[in-house]
N, C-alpha and C positions, 0 to 999 in steps of 0.2 A: 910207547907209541911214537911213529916217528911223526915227521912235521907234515906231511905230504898226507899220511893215512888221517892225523887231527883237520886238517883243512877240507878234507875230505867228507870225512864225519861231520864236519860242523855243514859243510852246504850240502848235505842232506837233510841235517834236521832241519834247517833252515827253508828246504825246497816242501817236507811233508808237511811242516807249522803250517795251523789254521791261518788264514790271511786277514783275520778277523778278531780284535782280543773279545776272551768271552767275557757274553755278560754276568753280572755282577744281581744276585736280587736276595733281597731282605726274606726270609724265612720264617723267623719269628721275634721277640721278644718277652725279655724279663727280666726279676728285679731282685734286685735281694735288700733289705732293709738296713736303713742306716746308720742302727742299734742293734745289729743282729752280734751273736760271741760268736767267737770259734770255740775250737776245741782242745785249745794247750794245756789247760785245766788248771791257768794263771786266774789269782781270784784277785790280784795286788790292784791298787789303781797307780796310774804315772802319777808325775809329780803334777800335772796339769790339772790331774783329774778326769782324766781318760782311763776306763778300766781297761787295764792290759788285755783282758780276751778281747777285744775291739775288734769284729772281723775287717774290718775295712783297708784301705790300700790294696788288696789284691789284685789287680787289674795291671800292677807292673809287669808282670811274665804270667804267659799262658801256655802252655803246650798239651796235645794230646799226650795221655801217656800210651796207647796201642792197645788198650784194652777198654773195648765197647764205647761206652758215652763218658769215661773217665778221663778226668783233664784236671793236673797240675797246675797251680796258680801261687805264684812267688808275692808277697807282702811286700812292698816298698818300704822303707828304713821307719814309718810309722807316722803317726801324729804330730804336728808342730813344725814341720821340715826337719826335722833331727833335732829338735829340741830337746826332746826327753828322751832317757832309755830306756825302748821300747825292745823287748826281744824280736830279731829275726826271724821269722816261720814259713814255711811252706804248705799249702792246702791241697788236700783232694776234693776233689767237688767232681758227680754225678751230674751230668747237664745232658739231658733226652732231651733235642731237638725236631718238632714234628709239625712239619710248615701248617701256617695258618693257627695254629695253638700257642698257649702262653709258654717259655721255658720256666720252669719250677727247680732253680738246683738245687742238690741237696749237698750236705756238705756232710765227706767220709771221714777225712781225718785234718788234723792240723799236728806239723811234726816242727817243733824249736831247734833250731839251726846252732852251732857248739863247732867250736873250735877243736883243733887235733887232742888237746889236752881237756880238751870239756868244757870248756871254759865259753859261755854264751857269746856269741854274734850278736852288737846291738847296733840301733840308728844314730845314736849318739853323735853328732857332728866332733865333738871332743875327743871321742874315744880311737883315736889313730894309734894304730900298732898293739904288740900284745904286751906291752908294757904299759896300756893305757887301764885306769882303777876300775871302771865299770866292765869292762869287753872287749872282744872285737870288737870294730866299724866294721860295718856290710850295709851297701848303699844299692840293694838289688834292683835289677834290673831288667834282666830275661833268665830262663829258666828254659831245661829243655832234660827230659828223659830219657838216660839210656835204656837198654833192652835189659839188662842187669838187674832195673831197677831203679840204679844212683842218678843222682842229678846233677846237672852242674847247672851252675847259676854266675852270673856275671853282674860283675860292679858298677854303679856307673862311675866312679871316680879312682880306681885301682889303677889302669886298667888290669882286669885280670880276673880267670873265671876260675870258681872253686866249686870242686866235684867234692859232696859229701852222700852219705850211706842214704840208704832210706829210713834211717834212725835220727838222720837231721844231722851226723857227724861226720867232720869235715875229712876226707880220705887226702887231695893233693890240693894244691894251688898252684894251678896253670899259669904264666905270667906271658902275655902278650910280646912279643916281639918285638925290639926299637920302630 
């Protein structure tokens, strides 16, 4: 595209843009409990005393996956700021949305996140590199759905975003540009 037809393009969208930002309104709410498991079918408890199915943290990455009321929801590194290690996972959750009604999601799957070699992705603040005793470090942080299926998900201390299967294992690691 040259420079002439981009500057062009841009003061058109620019001329058809509403002149108004839209607004913004509440729809519905709801809860999910703060005892509720998932479903990695970990029975273990951390060393806290946290039982690893813990669903909680999810709310670090959200994305639709393009099918219906289905939406992906990435775990943050877990319980205690990285205290303990906690495995990595990713959720499927069911979330009908129907204004003025309560949201009720349901939760479809929970998939445990594994290194190229299989080896668990944990919160571990410790666990740096794969030379580390416990795991991977994965300190997630958004999460986004290809059409494939695969995910990538992004670190927040890497920097750098790793695309794994829908089996939770890890295909590349994208690394961020200087």
């Amino acid at each position: 595209m040259s420079r002439r037809t981009l500057i062009l393009a841009l003061a058109l969208a620019l001329a058809i843009a509403p002149h108004a930002p839209a607004k913004i309104v509440l729809l519905a709410t709801g809860t999910i409990p703060g005892d509720s498991t998932d479903l990695s079918g970990l029975k273990d408890n951390l060393p806290d005393g946290t039982p690893h199915n813990r669903l909680g943290a999810m709310g670090s990455g959200i994305a639709w996956t393009g099918d219906g009321n289905r939406y992906v929801m990435i775990a943050d590194r877990g319980p205690k700021d990285g205290a303990v290690p906690f495995r990595c996972r990713f959720h499927v959750f069911d979330i009908p949305v129907k204004a003025g009604e309560a949201i009720k999601p349901r939760l479809l799957s929970t998939t445990l996140l594994t290194g190229p070699a299989g080896k668990p992705y944990i919160g571990l603040a410790s666990a740096f590199g794969e030379g580390a005793k416990d795991g991977l470090r994965l300190d997630p942080e958004g999460v986004r759905m290809a059409r494939n299926g695969n995910l990538f998900v992004s670190d927040e201390y890497g920097p750098f975003v790793i695309e794994f299967d829908r089996d939770g294992k890890q295909i590349r690691l994208l690394k961020v540009p200087d």
